[in-house]
C-alpha positions in Angstrom: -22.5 4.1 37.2 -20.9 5.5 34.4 -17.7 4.0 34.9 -19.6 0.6 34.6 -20.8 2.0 31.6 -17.4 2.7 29.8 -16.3 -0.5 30.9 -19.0 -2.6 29.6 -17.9 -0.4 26.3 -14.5 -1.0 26.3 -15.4 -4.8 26.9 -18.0 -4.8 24.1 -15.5 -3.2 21.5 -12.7 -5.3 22.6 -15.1 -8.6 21.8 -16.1 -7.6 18.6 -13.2 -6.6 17.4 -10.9 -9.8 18.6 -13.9 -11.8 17.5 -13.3 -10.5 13.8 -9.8 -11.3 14.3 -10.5 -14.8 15.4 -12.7 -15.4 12.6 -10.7 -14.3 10.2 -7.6 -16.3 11.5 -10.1 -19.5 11.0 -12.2 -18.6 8.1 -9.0 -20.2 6.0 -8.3 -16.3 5.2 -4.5 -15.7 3.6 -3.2 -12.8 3.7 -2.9 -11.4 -0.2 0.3 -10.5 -2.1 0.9 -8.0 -4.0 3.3 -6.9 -7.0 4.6 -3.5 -8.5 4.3 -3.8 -11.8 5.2 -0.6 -13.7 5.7 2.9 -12.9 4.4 5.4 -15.7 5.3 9.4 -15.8 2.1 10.8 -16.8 1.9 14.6 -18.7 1.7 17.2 -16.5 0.4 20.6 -16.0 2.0 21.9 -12.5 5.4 21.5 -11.2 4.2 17.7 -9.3 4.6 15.4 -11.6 2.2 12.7 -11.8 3.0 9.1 -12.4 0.5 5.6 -13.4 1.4 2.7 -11.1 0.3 -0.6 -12.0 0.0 -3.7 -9.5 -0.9 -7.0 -9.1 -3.1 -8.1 -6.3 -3.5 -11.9 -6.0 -6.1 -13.5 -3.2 -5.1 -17.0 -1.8 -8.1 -17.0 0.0 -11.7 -18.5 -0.1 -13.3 -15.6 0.0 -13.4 -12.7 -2.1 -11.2 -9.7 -1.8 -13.9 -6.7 -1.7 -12.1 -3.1 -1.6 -13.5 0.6 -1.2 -10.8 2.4 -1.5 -7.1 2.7 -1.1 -4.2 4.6 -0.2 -0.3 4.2 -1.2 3.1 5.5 -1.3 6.7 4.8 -3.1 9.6 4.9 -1.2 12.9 5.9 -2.8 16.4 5.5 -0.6 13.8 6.0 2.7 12.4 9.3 1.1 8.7 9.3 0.7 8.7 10.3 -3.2 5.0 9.3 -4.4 1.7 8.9 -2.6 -2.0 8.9 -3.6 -5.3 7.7 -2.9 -7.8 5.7 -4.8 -11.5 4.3 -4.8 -11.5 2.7 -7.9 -10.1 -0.9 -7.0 -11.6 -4.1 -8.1 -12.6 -6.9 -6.4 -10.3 -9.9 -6.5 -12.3 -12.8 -6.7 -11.3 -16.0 -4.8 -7.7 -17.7 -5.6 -7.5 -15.2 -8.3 -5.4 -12.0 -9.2 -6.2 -8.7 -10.6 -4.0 -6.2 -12.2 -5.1 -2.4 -11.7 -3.7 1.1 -12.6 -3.9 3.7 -9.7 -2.9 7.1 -10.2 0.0 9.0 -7.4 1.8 13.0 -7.4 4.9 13.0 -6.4 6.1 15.1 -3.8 8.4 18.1 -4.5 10.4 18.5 -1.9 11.0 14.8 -1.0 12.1 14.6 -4.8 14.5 17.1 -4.2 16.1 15.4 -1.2 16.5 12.0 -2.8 17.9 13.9 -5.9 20.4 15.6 -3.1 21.1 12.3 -2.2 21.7 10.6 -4.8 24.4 13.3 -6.2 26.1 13.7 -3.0 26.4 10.0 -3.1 25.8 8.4 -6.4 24.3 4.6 -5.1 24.8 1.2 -7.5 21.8 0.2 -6.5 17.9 2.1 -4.9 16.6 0.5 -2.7 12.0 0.5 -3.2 9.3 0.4 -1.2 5.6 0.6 -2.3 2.9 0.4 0.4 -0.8 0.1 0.5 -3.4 0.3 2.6 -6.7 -1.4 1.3 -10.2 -0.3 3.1 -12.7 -3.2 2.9 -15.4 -0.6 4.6 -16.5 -4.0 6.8 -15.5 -5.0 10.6 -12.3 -6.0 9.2 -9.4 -4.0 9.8 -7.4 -2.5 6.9 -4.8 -4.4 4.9 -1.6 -3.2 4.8 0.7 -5.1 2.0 3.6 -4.0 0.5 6.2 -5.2 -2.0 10.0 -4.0 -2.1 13.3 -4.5 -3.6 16.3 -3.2 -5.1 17.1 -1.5 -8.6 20.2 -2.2 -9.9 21.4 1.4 -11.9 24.5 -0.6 -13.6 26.7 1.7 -11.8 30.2 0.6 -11.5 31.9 1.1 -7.9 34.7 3.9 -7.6 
């Protein structure tokens, strides 16, 4: 009997959640963009320094873009430099954009490898990666976006 429970469960979740998936596929949902904007050192107190990230999140959809909360990271040359977490997100009405300010620490010892890095092999080029992960606190699943690139040190070749 209480296999037949756990399976009319597993069925039940399994419904509900590809049924929010289904909807949201037809609901005329897109997928949002976003855009790093700026990176900001910030005074500090303590040896992690703390930086002000600005981004641009735009909604292509019909339906307003509702958020609870967040949490990001900056990528630098593969090395997890900068994360943080935020609740303080605004909504992004439909087929509109917001920009927003969140603020991230770096981490220490990843700083400290890409610094290693990029002295034992000084690059022309770092290659970015900022990720987010936006909580809309409903059935749907997170968002995960991200926006990425290159930045060109001026760096002649050897």
């Amino acid at each position: 009997m209480k296999k037949l429970q756990r399976s009319f469960l597993v069925l039940l979740l399994l419904s509900v959640f590809g049924c929010s998936n289904i909807a949201r596929e037809y609901s005329g949902y897109e997928e949002p963009r976003l855009q790093l904007s700026s990176v900001q050192m910030l005074p500090s107190d303590n040896f992690a320094a703390r930086f002000k990230i600005g981004l641009r999140l735009e909604n292509p959809s019909s339906k307003a873009l509702s958020i609870i909360g967040a949490s990001y990271k900056l990528n630098l040359q593969g090395f997890e430099v900068i994360t943080g977490v935020s609740k303080d997100i605004p909504e992004v009405p439909a087929y509109e954009s917001r920009e927003f300010e969140v603020i991230a620490q770096a981490s220490l010892l990843q700083s400290f490898k890409l610094l290693r890095e990029l002295m034992d092999k000084p690059p022309q080029n770092i290659d970015y990666k900022f990720a987010i992960k936006l909580d809309s606190g409903g059935l749907w699943p997170s968002l995960r976006l991200q926006d990425g690139g290159k930045i060109d040190l001026g760096v002649a070749a050897p």
